[in-house]
N, C-alpha and C positions, 0 to 999 in steps of 0.2 A: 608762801608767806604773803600776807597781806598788804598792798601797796596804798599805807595810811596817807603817805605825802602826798598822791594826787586826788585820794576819794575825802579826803579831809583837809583837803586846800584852804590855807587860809591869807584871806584878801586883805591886801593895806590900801583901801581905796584913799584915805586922806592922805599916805605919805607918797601912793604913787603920783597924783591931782598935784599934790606941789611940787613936786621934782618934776612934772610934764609941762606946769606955768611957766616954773624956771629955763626949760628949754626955751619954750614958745618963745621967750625973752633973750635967746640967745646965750646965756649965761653957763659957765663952766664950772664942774664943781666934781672935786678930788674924793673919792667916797670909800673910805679904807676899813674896815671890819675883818674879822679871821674868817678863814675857811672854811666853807660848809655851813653857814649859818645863813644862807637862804639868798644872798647877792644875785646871782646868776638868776633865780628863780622869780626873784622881783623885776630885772632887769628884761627877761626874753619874755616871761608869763604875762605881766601887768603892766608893766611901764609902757613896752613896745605898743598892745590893743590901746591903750590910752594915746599916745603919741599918735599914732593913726587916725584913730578915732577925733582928731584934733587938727589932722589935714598939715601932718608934718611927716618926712621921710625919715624913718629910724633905719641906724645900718649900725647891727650889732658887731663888735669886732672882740675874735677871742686871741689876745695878744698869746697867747700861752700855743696857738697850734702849731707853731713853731720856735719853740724856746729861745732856740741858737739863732733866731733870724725872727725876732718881734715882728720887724717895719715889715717881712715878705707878710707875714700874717693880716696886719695892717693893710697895704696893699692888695692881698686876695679881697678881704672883706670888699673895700672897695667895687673893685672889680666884681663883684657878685651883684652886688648893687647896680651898678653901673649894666649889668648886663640885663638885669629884672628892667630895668625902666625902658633899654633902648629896644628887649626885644618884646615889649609888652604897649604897645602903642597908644592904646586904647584905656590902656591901666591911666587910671586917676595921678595926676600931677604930670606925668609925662608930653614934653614940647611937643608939637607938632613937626616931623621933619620932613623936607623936599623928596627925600626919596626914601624909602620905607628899609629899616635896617633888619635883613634877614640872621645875621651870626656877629658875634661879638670874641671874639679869643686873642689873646696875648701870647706873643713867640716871641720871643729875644727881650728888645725893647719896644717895640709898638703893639698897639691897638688894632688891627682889623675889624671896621665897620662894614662888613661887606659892600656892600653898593656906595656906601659912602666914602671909601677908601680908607688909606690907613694913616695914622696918628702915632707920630713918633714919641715915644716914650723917653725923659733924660735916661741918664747909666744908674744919677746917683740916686739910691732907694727911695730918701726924703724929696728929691725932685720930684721922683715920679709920683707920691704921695701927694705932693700938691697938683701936679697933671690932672692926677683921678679923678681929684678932690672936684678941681678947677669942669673936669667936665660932666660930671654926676650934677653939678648947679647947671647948668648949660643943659642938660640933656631936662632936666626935672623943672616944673615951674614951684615945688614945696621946697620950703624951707630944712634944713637937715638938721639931724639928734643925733653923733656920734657916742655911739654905748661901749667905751673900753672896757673889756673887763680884762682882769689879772695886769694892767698898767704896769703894774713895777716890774714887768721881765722886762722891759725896758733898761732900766737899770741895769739887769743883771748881767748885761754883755759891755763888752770892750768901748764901743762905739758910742757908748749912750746920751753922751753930751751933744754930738750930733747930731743925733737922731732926735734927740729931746727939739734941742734951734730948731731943727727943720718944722718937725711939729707945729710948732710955736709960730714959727715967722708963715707955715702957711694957714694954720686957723685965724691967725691975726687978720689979713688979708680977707678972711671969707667969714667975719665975727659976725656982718650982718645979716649973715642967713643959717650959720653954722652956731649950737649947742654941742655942750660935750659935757659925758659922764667917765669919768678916770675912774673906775670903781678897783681895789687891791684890797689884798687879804697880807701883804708884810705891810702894817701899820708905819713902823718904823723907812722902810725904803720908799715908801709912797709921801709921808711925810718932810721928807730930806728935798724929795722932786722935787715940790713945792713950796717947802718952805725955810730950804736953805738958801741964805744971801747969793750966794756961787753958781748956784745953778740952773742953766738955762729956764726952767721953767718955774720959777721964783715967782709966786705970788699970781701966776697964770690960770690958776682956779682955788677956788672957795674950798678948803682942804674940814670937812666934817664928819663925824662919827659914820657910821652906817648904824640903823636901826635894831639894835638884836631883839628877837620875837620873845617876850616876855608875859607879864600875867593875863595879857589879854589874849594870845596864844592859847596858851592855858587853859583858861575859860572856854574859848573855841571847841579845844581838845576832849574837856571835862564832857559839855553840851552833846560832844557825840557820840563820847563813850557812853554815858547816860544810856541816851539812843537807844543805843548799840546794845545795849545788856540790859540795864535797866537796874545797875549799879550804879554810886555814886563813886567818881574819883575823888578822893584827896587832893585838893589842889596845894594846898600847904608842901604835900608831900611833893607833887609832881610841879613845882615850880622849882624843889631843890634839887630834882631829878635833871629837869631841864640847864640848871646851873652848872650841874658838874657834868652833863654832856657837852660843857660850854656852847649853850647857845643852839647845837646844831639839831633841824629838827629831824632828821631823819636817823640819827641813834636813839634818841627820846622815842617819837614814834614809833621805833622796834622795839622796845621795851614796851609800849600802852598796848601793842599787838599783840603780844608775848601775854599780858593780861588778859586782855580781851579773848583769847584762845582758849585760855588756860584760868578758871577763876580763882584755883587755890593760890596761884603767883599772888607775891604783893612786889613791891617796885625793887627789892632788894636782891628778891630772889631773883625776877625776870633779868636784873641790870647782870645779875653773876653769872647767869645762864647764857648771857649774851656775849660776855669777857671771857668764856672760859679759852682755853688754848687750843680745842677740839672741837669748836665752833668756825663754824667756816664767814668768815669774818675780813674787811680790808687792813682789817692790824692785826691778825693772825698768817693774811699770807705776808705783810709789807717785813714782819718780822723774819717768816721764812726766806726771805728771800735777800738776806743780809747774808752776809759772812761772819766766819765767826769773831773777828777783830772789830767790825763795821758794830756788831752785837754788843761788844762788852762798851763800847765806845757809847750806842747809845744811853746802854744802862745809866752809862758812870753825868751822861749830859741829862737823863733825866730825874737825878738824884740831886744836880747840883752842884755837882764836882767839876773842880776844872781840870779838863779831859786830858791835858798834855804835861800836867804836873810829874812828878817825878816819880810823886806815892801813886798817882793813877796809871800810870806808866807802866810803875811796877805790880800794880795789881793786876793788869792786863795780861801780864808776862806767868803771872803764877795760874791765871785763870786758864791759860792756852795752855800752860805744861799740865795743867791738874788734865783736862783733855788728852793729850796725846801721852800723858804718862810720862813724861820726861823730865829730867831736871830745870827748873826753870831759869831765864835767865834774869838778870838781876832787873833792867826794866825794856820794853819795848821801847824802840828809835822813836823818839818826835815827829819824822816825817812818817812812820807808817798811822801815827793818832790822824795827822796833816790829811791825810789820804781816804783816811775812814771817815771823817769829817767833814770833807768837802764831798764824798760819795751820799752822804747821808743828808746834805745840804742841796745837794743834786736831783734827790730822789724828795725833796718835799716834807721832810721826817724831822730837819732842825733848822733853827735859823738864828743869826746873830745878830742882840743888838747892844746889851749891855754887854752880857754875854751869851753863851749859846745855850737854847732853849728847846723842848721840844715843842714841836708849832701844833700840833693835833692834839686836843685837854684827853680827848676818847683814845686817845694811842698810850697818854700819860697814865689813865687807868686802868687800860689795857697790862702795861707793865707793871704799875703797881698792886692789883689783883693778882698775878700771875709771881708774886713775889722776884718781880726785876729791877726793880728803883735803888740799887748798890748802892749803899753809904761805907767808905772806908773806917 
């Protein structure tokens, strides 16, 4: 299949240029959008050569590579950083040190500098957060661009109030050399970070849309398809295409390929051939790989229904006996909905704000093509 997203890249030089001034300037900014609509791509692809290219140290950090343990994730980035500068001497921004540092690695709580000796690391996670911090400026004579992305697994643990202060009290301390980008795909938890009264990190950055790729995309895409065939795309059509992939470009793009392949497809056909259930697909296996309780639950949350009601309960109960053939029972327990919910919440497939939602638009017509969207 043809890999449209990287041979058909398309560059946001004006909105990377501001977001790179805004570092240069120190300044922090909350940057929340849903998933898959291109975050990650703008942040590692363009932001980062810019930022560089600008004589500033960018240290990408993906909060998300360890769920259960954000600040360790936080922390490694760090440390990868930290280790690029000390064992790379001659690299651009990096101090000059007394004695030349051959290996860099972390065991327990310290630092090993080789020749330099070793640097004890605090116990508490947020301590050592600012340790790292504290010595990545120390090691580097450039100014640093902190790139969070997925920020709100922060939130999503125990701890987070903590984590959040610590944060907070050591960017505070290092504001004159340290930018930060908080980029998150749950709008809503990202939002609260910042801009609830309560919470440690209240008002701590500039909390703004993220850009979603729109008609100028579009255009980009139309000019290459062009190209490419020596067809005209409909852009009318593939701007409404792009809307109800919400945004993301890389199901759109496998649709414009699916054309581009094939010229009898028009966007309808390619979109159904792409949904079907026999399509090997990331919402054809996320669906197989539910249970079948975890299943109806989705159904009934992307339909709109609230899933622990009584009639949802009991519809669950008759959907499971129609399955095993058995008499059904009058309705399924609350904590077995409780269970499927926070599993499906788990795995990235719902999320709560008013109420529960499903977070993927492309998983939404996934199910609804596939006649799964249950209304009682």
């Amino acid at each position: 299949m043809l890999d449209l997203g990287s041979q058909w890249h398309f560059e946001r030089p004006k909105l990377v240029a501001g977001l790179a001034q805004r570092l240069e300037q120190h300044q922090r900014i909350a940057m929340f959008g849903p998933r898959q609509t291109g975050k990650t791509t703008l942040l590692r692809s363009e932001l980062i050569p810019e930022l560089e290219r600008r004589g500033l140290l960018p240290v990408y950090v993906e909060c998300w590579a360890d769920r259960k343990d954000p600040i360790a994730s936080i922390n490694h980035a760090l440390t990868k950083a930290l280790e690029g500068i000390l064992l790379s001497p001659g690299k651009r921004g990096a101090r000059a040190a007394k004695t030349p540092v051959k290996k860099v690695s972390i065991a327990g709580f310290a630092v090993d500098l080789g020749d330099l000796g070793v640097r004890t690391l605090p116990d508490s996670p947020t301590l050592r957060f600012d340790a790292l911090l504290t010595m990545l400026l120390e090691a580097s004579s450039q100014n640093v661009a902190l790139l969070f992305d997925e920020f709100q697994a922060i939130a999503e643990v125990d701890t987070a109030d903590n984590m959040s202060a610590g944060l907070r009290a050591a960017l505070t301390q290092a504001s004159d050399r340290v930018g930060a980008v908080f980029s998150g795909s749950n709008e809503a938890a990202l939002l609260r970070m910042f801009s609830s009264s309560r919470a440690p990190l209240f008002q701590f950055a500039v909390a703004e849309p993220y850009h979603l790729l729109r008609e100028d995309f579009v255009g980009h895409v139309a000019a290459k398809f062009a190209a490419a065939t020596q067809r005209d795309l409909n852009q009318v059509m593939a701007m409404n295409l792009l809307e109800r992939c919400g945004h993301q470009p890389a199901p759109f793009l496998q649709v414009i390929g699916a054309m581009l392949s094939d010229p009898r497809l028009n966007h309808e056909d390619a979109l159904k051939s792409m949904l079907s259930p026999k399509a090997r697909t990331l919402w054809a296996a996320a669906w197989a790989d539910l249970t079948h309780t975890q299943q109806l639950t989705l159904r009934l949350v992307a339909a709109g229904e609230p899933p622990t009601s009584s009639a949802s309960r009991e519809w669950i109960a008759s959907q499971m006996a129609t399955v095993s053939g058995s008499m059904p029972a009058q309705a399924i327990a609350s904590s077995t909905v409780d269970r499927a919910l926070k599993s499906l919440q788990a795995k990235g497939l719902i999320a709560k704000s008013q109420g529960w939602e499903v977070v993927d638009p492309m998983m939404l017509l996934w199910l609804d093509q596939n006649g799964l969207t249950h209304r009682l």
